[in-house]
C-alpha positions as CSV (number, residue, x, y, z in Angstrom):
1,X,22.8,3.2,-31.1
2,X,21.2,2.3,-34.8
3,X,17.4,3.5,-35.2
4,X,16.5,-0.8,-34.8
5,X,17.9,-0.6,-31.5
6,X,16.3,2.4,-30.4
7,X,12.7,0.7,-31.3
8,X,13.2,-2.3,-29.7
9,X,14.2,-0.8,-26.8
10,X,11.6,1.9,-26.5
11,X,9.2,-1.0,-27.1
12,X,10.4,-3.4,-24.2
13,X,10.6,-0.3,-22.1
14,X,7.0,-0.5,-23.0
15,X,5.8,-3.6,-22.2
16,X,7.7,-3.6,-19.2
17,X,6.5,-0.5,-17.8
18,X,3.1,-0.1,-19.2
19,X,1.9,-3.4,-20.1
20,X,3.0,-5.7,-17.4
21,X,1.5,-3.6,-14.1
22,X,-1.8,-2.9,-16.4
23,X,-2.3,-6.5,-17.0
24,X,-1.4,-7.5,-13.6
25,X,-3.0,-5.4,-11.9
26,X,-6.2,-5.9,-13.9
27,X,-6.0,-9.7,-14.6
28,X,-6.3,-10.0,-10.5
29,X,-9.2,-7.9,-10.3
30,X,-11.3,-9.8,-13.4
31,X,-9.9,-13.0,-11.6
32,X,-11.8,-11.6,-8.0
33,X,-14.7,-10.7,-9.8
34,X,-15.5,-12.8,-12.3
35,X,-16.5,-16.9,-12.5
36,X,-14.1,-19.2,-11.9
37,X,-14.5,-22.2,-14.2
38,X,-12.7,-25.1,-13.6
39,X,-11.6,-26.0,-17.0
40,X,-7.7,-27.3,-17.5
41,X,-7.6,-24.0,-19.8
42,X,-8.5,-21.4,-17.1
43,X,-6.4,-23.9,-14.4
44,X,-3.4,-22.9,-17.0
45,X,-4.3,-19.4,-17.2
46,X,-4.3,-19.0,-13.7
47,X,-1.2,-20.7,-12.9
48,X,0.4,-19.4,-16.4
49,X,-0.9,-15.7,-14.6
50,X,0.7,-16.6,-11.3
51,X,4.5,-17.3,-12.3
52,X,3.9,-13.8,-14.0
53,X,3.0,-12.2,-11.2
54,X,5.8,-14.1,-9.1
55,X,8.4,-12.9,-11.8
56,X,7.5,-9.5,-11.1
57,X,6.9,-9.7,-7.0
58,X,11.1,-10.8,-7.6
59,X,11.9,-7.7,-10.2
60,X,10.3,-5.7,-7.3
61,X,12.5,-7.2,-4.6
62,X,15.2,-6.8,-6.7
63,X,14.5,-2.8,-7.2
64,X,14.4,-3.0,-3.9
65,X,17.8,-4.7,-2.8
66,X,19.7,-3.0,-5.3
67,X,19.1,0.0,-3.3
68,X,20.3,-1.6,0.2
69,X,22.9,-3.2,-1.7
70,X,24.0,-2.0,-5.1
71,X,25.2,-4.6,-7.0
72,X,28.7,-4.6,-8.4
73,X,29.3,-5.4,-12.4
74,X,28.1,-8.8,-13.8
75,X,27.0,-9.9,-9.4
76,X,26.9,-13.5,-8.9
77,X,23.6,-13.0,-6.9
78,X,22.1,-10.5,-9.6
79,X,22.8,-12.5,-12.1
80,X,20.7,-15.9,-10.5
81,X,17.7,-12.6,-10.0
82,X,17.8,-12.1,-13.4
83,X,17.9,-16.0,-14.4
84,X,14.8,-16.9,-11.9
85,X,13.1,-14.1,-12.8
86,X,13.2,-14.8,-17.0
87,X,12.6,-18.5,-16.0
88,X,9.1,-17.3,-14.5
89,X,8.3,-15.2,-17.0
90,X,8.7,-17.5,-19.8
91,X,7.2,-20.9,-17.8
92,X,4.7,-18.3,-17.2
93,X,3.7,-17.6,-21.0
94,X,4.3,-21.2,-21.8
95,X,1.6,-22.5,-19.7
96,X,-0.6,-19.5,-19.9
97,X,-0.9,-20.3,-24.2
98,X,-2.4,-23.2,-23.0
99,X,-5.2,-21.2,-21.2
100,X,-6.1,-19.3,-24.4
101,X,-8.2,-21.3,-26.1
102,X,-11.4,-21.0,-23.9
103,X,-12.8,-18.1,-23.2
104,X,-12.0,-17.7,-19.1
105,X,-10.9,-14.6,-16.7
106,X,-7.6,-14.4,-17.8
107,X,-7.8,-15.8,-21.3
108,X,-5.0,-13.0,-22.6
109,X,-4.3,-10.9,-18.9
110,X,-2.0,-14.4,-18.3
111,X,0.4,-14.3,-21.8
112,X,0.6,-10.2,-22.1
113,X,1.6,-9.8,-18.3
114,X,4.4,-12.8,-19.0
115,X,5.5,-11.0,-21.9
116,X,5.8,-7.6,-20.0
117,X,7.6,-9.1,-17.0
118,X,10.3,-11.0,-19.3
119,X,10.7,-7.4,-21.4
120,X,11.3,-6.1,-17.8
121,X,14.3,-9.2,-17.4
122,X,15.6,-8.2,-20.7
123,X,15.9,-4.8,-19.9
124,X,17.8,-5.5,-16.7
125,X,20.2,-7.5,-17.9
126,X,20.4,-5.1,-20.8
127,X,21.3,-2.3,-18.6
128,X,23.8,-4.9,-16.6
């Protein structure tokens, strides 16, 4: 593996391990405890925040199965996972950029936690 590849994944791991359940765990509690304004910029940030935290409520349950049911090489049903759970993630970033430019609860929880939970999707299908 060249030294490029070794960053890149050491940097996803990263994200995926460290940033994403930081950022979601803390963007819900700002998001309980802080003002809710109903701007369309916070509106995005909390749905952008949302499909994050959907995309990894499915990387869980897919942890999860694979341990029921260990999933044989290149699984049709792992491989729709995988799909739903990238879609999420990035529909989740897309719509949280829009939530960025006001200042609101999860102004930047929203885009870092979609960015963890897709490095999380790459990993997986990585590994695959």
């Amino acid at each position: 593996m060249s030294a490029l590849n070794m960053v890149t994944m050491v940097a996803l791991g990263i994200a995926s391990c460290v940033v994403a359940p930081i950022t979601l765990i803390w963007g819900w509690v700002r998001w309980v405890q802080r003002a809710k304004p109903r701007t369309i910029p916070s509106i995005l940030s909390l749905f952008g925040f949302i499909l994050a935290t959907a995309s990894a409520i499915l990387s869980l349950y897919a942890i999860a199965d694979a341990h029921v049911h260990p999933y044989g090489f290149y699984d049709p049903r792992l491989m729709k996972i995988m799909g739903w759970g990238m879609m999420l993630s990035l529909a989740g970033f897309l719509i949280a950029l829009g939530g960025i430019w006001r200042t609101n609860s999860l102004r930047w929880y929203a885009p870092l936690c979609a960015i963890g939970t897709f490095a999380f999707w790459i990993l997986a299908a990585a590994g695959e």
